[in-house]
Rosetta silent file (secondary structure, phi, psi, omega in degrees, C-alpha in Angstrom):
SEQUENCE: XXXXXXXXXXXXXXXXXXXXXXXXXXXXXXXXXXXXXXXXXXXXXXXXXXXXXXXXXXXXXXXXXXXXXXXXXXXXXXXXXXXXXXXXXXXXXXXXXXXXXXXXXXXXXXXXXXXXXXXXXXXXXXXXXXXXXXXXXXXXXXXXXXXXXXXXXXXXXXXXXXXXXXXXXXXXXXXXXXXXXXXXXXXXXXXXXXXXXXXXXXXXXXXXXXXXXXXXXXXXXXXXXXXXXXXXXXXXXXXXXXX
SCORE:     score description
SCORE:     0.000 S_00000001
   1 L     0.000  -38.402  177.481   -7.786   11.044   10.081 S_00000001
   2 H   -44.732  -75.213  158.879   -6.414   13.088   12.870 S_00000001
   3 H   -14.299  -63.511 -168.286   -7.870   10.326   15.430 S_00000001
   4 H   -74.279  -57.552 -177.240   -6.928    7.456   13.527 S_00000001
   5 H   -39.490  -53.195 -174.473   -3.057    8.960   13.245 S_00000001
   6 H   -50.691  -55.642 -160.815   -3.188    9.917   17.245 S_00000001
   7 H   -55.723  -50.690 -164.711   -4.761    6.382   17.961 S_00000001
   8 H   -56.028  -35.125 -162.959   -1.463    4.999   15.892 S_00000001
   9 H   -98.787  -33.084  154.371    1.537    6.956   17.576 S_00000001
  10 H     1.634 -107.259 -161.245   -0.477    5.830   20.950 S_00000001
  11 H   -52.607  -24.345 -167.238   -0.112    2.023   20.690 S_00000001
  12 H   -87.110   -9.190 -169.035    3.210    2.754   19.059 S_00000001
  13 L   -97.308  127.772  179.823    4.743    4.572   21.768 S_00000001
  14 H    63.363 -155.115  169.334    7.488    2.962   24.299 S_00000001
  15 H   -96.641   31.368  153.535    5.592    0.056   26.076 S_00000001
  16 H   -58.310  -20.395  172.992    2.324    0.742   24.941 S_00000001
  17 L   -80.610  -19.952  142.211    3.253   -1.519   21.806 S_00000001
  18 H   -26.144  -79.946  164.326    3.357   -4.300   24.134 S_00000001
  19 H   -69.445    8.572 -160.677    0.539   -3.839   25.901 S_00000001
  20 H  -111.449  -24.202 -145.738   -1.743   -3.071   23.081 S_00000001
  21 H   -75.338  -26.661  173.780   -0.063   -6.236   21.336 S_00000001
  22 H   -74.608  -29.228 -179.187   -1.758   -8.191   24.628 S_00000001
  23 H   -85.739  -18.887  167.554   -4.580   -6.921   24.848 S_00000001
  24 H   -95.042  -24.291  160.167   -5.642   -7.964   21.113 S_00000001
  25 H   -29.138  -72.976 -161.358   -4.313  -11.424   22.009 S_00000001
  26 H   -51.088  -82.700  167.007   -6.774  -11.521   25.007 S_00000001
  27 H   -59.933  -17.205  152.932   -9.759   -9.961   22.886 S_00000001
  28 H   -59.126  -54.147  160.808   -9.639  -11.772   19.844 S_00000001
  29 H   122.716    6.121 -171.642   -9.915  -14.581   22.152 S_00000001
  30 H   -67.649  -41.040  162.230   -6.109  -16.120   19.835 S_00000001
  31 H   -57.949    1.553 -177.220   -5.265  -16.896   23.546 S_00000001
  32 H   -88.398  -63.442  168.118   -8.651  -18.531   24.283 S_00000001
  33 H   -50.268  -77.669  177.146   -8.125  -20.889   21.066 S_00000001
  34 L   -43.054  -71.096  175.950   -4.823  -21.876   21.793 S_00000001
  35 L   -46.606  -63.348 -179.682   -4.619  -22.017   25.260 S_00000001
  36 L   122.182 -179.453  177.317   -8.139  -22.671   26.043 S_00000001
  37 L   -78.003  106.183 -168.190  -10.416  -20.794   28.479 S_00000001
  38 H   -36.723  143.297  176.516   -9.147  -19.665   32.208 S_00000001
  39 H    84.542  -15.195 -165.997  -10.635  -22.280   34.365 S_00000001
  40 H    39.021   55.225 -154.584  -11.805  -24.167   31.568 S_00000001
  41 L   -75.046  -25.490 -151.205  -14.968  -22.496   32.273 S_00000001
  42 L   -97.546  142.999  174.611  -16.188  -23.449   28.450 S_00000001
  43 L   -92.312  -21.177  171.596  -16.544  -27.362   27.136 S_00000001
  44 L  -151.790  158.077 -174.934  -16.086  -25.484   23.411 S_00000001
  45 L  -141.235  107.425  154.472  -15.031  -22.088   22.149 S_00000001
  46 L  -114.191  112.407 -144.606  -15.465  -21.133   18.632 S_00000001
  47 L   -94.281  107.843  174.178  -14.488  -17.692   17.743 S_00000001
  48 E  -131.039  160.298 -168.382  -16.085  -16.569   14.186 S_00000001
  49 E  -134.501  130.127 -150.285  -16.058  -13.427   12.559 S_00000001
  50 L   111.397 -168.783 -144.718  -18.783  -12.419   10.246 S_00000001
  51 L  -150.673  105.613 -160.309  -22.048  -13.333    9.892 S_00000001
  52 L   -52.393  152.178   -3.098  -23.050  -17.323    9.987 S_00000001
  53 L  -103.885   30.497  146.523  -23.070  -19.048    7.309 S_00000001
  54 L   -71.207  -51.375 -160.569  -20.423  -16.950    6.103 S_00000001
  55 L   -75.033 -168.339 -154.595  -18.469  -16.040    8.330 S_00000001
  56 E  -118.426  144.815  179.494  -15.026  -17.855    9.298 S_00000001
  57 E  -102.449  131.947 -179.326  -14.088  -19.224   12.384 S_00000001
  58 L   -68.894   90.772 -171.699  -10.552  -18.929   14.111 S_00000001
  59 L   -99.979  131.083  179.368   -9.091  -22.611   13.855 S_00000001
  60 L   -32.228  -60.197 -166.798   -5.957  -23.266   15.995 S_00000001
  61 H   -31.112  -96.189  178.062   -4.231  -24.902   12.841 S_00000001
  62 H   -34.315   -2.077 -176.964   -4.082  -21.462   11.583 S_00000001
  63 H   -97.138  -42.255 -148.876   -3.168  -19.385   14.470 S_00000001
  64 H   -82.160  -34.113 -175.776   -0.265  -21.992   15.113 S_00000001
  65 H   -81.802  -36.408 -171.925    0.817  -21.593   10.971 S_00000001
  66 H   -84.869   -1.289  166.707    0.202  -17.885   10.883 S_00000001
  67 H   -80.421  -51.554 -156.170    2.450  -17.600   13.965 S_00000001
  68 L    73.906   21.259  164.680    5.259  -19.972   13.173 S_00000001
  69 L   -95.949   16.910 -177.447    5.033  -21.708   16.168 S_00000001
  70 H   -26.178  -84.475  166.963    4.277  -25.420   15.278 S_00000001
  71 H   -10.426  -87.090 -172.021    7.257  -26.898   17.166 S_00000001
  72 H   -36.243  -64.961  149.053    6.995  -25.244   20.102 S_00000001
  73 H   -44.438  -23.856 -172.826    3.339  -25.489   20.281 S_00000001
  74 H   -78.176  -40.613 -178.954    3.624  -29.040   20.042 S_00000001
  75 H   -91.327  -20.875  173.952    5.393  -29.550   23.419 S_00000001
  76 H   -83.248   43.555  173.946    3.473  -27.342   25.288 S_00000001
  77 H  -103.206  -33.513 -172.069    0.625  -29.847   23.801 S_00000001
  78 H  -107.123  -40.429  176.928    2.334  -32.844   25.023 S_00000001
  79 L    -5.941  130.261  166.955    3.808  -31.316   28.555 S_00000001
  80 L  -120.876  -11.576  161.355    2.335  -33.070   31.231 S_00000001
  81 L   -62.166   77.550 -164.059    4.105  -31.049   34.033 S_00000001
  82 H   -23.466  -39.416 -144.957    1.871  -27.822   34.891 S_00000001
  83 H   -88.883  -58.733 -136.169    4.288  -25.731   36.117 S_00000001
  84 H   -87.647  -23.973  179.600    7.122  -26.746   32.649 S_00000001
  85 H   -98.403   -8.854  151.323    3.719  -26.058   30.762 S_00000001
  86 H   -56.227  -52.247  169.202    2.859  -22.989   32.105 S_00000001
  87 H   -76.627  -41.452  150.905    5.978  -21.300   31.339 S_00000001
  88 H     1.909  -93.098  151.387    5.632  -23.285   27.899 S_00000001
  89 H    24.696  -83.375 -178.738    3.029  -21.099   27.919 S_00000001
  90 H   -77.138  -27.457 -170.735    4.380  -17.873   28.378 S_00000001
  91 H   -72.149  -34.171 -149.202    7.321  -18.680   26.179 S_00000001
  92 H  -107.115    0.437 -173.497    5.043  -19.407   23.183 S_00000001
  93 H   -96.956  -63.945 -161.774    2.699  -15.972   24.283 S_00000001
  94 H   -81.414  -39.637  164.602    5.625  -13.755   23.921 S_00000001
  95 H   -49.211  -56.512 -173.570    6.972  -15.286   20.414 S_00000001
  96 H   -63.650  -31.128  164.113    3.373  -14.468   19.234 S_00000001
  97 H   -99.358  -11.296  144.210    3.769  -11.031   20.037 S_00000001
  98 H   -91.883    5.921  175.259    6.694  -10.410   18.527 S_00000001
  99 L   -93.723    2.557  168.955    5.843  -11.812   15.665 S_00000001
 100 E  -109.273  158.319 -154.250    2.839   -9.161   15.493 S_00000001
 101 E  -119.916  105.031 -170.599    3.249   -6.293   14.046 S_00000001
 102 E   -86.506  117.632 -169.582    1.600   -3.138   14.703 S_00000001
 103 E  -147.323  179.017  155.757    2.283   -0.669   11.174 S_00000001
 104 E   -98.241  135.655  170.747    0.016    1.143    8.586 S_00000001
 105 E  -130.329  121.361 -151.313   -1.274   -0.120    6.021 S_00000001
 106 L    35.608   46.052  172.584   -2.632    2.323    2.592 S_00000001
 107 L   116.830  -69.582  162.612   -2.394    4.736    5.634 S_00000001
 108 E   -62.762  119.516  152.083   -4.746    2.794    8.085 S_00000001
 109 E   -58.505  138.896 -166.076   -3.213    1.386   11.265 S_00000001
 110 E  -148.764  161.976 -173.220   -3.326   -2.366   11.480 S_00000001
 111 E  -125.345  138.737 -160.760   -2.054   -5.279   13.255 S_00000001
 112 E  -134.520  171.313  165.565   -0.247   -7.387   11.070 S_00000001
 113 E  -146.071  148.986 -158.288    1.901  -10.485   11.380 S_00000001
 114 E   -75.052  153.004 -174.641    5.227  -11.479    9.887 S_00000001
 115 E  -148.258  152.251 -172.738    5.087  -14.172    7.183 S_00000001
 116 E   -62.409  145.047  169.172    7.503  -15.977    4.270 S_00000001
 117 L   -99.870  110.787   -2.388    6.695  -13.798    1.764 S_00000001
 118 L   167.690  -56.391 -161.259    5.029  -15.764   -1.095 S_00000001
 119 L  -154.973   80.711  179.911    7.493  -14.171   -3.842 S_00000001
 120 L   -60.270  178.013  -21.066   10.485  -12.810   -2.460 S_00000001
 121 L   -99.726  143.949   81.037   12.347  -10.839   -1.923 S_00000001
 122 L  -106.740 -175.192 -179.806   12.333   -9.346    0.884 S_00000001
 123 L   -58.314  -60.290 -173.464   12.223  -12.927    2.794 S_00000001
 124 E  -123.874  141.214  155.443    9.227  -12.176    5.322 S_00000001
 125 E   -96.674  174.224  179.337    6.079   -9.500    4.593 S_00000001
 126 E  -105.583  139.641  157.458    3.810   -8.281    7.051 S_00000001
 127 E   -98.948  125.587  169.006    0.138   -9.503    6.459 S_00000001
 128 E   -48.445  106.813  173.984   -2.581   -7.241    7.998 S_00000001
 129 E  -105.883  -15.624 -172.444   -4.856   -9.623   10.214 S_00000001
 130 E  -162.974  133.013 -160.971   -6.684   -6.714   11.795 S_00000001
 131 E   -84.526  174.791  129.789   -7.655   -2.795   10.687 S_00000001
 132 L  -114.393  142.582 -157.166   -8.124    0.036   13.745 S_00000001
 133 L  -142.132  153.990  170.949  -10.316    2.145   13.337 S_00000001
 134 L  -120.242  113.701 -175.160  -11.489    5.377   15.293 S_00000001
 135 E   -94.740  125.064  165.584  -15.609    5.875   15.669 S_00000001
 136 L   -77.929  173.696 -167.972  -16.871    8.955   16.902 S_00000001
 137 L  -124.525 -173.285  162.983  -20.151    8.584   19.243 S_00000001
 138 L   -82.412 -148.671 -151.757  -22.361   11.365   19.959 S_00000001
 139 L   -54.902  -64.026  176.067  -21.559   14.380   21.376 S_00000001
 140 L   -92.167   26.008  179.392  -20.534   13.785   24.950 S_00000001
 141 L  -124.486  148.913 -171.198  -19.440   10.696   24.396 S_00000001
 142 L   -75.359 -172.935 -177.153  -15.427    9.955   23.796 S_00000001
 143 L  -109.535  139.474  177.907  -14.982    7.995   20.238 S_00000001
 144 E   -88.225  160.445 -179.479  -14.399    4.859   20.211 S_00000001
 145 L  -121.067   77.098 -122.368  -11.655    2.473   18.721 S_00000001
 146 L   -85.331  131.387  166.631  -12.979   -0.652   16.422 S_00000001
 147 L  -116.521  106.068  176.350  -10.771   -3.601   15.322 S_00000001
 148 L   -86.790 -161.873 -170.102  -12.132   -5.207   12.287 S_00000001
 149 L  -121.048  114.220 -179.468  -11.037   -8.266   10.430 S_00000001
 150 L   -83.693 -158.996 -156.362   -9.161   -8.074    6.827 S_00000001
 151 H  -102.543  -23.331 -173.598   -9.758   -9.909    4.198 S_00000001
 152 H   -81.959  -26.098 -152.940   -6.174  -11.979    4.221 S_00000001
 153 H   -88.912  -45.348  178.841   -7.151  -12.740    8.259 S_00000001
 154 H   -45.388  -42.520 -148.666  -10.684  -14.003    7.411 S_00000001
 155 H   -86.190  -35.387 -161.114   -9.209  -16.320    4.304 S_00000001
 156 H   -83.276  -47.034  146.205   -6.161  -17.702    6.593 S_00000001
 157 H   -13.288  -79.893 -167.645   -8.848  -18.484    9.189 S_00000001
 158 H   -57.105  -62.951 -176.425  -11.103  -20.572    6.483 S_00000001
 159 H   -76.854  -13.797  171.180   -8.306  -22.082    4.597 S_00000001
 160 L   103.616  -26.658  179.626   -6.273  -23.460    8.211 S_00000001
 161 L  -148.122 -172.380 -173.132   -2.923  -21.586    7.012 S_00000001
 162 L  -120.367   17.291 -178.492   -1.168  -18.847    5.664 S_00000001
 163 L   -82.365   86.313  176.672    0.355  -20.185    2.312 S_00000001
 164 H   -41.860  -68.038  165.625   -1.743  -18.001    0.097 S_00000001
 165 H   -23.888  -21.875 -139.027   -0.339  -19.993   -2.930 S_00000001
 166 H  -134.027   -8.970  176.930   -2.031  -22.637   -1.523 S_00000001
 167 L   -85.803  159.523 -140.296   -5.592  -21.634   -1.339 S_00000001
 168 L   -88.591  163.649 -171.020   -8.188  -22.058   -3.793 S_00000001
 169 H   -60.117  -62.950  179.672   -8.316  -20.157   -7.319 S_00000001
 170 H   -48.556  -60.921 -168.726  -11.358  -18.286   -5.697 S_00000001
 171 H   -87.516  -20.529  161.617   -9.894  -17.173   -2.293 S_00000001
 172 H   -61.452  -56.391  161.724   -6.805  -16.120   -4.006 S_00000001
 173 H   -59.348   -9.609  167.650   -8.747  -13.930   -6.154 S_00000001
 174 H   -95.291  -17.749  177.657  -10.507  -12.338   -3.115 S_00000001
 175 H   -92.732   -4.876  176.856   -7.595  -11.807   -1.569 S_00000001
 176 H   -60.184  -52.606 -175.369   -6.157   -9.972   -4.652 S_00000001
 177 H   -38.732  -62.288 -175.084   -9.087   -8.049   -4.972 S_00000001
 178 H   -41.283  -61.477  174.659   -9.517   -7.379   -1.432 S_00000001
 179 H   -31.895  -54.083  178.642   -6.067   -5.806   -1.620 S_00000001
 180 H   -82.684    4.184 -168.309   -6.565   -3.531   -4.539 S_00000001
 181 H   -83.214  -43.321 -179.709   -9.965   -2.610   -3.124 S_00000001
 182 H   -39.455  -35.844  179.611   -7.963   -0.992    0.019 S_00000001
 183 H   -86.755  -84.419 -179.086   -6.298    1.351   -2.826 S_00000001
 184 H   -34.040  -14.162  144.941   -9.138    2.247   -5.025 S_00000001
 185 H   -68.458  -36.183 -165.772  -10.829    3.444   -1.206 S_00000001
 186 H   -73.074  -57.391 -174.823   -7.423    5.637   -0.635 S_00000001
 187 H   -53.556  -27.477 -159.045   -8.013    7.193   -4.213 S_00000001
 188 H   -91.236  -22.908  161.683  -11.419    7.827   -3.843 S_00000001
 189 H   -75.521  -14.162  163.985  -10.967    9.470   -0.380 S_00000001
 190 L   111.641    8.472 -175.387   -8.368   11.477   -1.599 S_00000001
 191 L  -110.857   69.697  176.602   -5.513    9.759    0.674 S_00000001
 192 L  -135.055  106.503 -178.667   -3.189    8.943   -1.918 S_00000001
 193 L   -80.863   97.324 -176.943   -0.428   11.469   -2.318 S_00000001
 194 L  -116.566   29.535  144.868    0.687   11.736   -5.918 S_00000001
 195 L   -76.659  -71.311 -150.252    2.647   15.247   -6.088 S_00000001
 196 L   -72.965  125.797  161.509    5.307   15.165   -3.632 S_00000001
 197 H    19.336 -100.550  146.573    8.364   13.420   -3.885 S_00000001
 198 H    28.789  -76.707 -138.714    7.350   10.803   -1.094 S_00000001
 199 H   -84.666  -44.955 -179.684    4.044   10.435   -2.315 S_00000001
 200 H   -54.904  -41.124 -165.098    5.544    9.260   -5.786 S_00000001
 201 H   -91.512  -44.042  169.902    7.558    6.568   -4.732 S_00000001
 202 H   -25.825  -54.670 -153.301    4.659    5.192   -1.995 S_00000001
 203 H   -68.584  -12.398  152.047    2.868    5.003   -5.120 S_00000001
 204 H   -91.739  -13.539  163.996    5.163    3.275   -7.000 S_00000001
 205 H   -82.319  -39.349  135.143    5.774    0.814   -4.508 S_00000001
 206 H   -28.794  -57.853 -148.645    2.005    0.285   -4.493 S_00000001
 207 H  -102.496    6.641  150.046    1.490   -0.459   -7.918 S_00000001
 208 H   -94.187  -25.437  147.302    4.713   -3.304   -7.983 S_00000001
 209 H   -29.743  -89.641 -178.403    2.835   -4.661   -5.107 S_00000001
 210 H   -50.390  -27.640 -177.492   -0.624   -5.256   -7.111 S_00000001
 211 H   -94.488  -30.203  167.879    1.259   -6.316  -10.031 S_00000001
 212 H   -32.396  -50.492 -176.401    3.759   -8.539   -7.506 S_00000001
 213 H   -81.974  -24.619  179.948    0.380  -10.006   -6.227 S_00000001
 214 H   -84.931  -27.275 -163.488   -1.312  -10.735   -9.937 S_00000001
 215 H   -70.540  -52.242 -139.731    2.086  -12.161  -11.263 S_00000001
 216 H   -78.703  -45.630  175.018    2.794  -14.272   -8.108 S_00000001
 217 L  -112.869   20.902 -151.056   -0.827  -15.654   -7.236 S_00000001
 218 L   -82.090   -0.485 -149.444   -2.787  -14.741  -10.355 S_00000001
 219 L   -58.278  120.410 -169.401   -2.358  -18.671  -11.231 S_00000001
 220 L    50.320   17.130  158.366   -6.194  -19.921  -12.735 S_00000001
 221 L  -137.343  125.635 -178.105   -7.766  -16.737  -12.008 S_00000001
 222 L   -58.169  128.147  171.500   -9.253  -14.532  -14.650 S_00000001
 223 L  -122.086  104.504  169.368   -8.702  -10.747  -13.820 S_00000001
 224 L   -69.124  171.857  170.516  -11.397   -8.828  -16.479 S_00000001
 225 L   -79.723  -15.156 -177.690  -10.355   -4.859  -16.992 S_00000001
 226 L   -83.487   -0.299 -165.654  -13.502   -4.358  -14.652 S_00000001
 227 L   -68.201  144.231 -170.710  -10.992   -6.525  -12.079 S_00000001
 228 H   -85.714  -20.157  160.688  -10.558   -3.982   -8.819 S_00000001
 229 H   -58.742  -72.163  149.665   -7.001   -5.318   -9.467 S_00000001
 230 H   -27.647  -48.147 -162.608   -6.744   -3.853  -12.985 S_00000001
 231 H   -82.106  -42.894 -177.182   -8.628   -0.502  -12.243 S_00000001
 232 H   -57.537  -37.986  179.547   -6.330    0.044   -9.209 S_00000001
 233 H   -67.481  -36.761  162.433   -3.279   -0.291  -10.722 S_00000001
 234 H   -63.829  -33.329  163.336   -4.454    1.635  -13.680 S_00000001
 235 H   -58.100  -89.200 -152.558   -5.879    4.415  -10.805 S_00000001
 236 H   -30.835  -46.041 -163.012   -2.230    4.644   -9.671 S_00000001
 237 H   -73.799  -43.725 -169.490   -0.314    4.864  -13.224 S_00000001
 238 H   -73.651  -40.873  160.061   -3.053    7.752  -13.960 S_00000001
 239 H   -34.848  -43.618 -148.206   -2.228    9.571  -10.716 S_00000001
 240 H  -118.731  -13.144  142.132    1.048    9.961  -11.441 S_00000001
 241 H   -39.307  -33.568 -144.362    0.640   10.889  -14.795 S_00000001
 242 H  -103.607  -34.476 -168.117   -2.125   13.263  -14.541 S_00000001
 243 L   -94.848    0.000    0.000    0.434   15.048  -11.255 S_00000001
């Protein structure tokens, strides 16, 4: 935990939030999709994450919707000037990084990106598109720092956009799940703070989340009491009960 906190006030500090925010452009490869490939050394690029025939592949449509840069994108699409499409370019590169967001999430730092929020208010949430993580190695070796994929970033991927509401009965319900499963790991590691002041209100502000997310997208999907949705929220209310 130390690590992963250290790793966070890192990237967060000054213009390191910049530069970290570029450097996951660049390795995720969302400038390689959009843009294309320096040189155009590649005739196709598909970026998937997972494990074929599962996993999901990063389609522009969705980078351009989970961004909010449709417009924008569109003329440097049509541009036929290098140079007016180059800065295009850069123009539509820097919008993308301020619309990501580096924050914690149950705790874990994550790179997130701002979005209408589904059932306001507030207006825009952050969505999590990608955890950090810190691995130790062996001995002599430093630890390393791992960017995985969440469960909303996989789904947004798959479905083309980021209008949750708008996704299937099924991938709505995974992403509900997905959500409370991120708490019901926090309980079970112990990093859920139910004495202190703080700790109380986090945790109430969790558990109007999870019910925020069952009211708001719950629409044609059965949640059972065995639902990871149910037991978290039911986790929480017993935390704060029990402290």
């Amino acid at each position: 935990m130390k690590q992963r906190d250290s790793l966070y006030e890192f990237i967060t500090e000054g213009k390191n939030s910049e530069t970290f925010k570029k450097m996951v452009a660049e390795h995720t490869h969302i400038d390689d999709v959009l843009f294309g490939t320096k040189g155009d050394q590649l005739d196709r690029l598909e970026v998937v994450y997972g494990e074929p025939p599962k996993g999901e592949s990063m389609k522009k449509k969705a980078l351009v919707a989970m961004f909010g840069i449709e417009d924008d994108y569109e003329k440097w699409e049509n541009e036929k000037d290098p140079k007016k499409k180059e800065e295009l370019q850069k123009q539509l590169q820097e919008k993308i990084r301020e619309r990501m967001v580096i924050s914690k999430e149950s705790g874990q730092p994550v790179i997130g990106v701002k979005i209408e929020n589904p059932s306001p208010p507030p207006p825009e949430s952050i969505s999590p598109i990608f955890t950090l993580s810190v691995r130790a190695k062996g001995i002599t070796a430093a630890p390393a720092m791992e960017m995985g994929q969440t469960v909303f970033g996989g789904l947004a991927y798959k479905n083309g956009n980021v209008d949750v509401k708008s996704w299937s009965p099924e991938d709505r319900k995974t992403y509900i799940e997905g959500e409370a499963a991120n708490t019901l790991n926090d309980i079970e590691a112990e990093d859920v703070d139910f004495a202190s002041e703080k700790g109380k209100k986090e945790v109430n502000d969790r558990i109007k989340k999870l019910e925020k997310l069952k009211e708001s997208l719950g629409d044609e999907v059965k949640f059972t009491d065995k639902s990871k949705i149910n037991k978290a929220i039911a986790a929480l209310k017993r935390g704060l009960e029990e402290n």
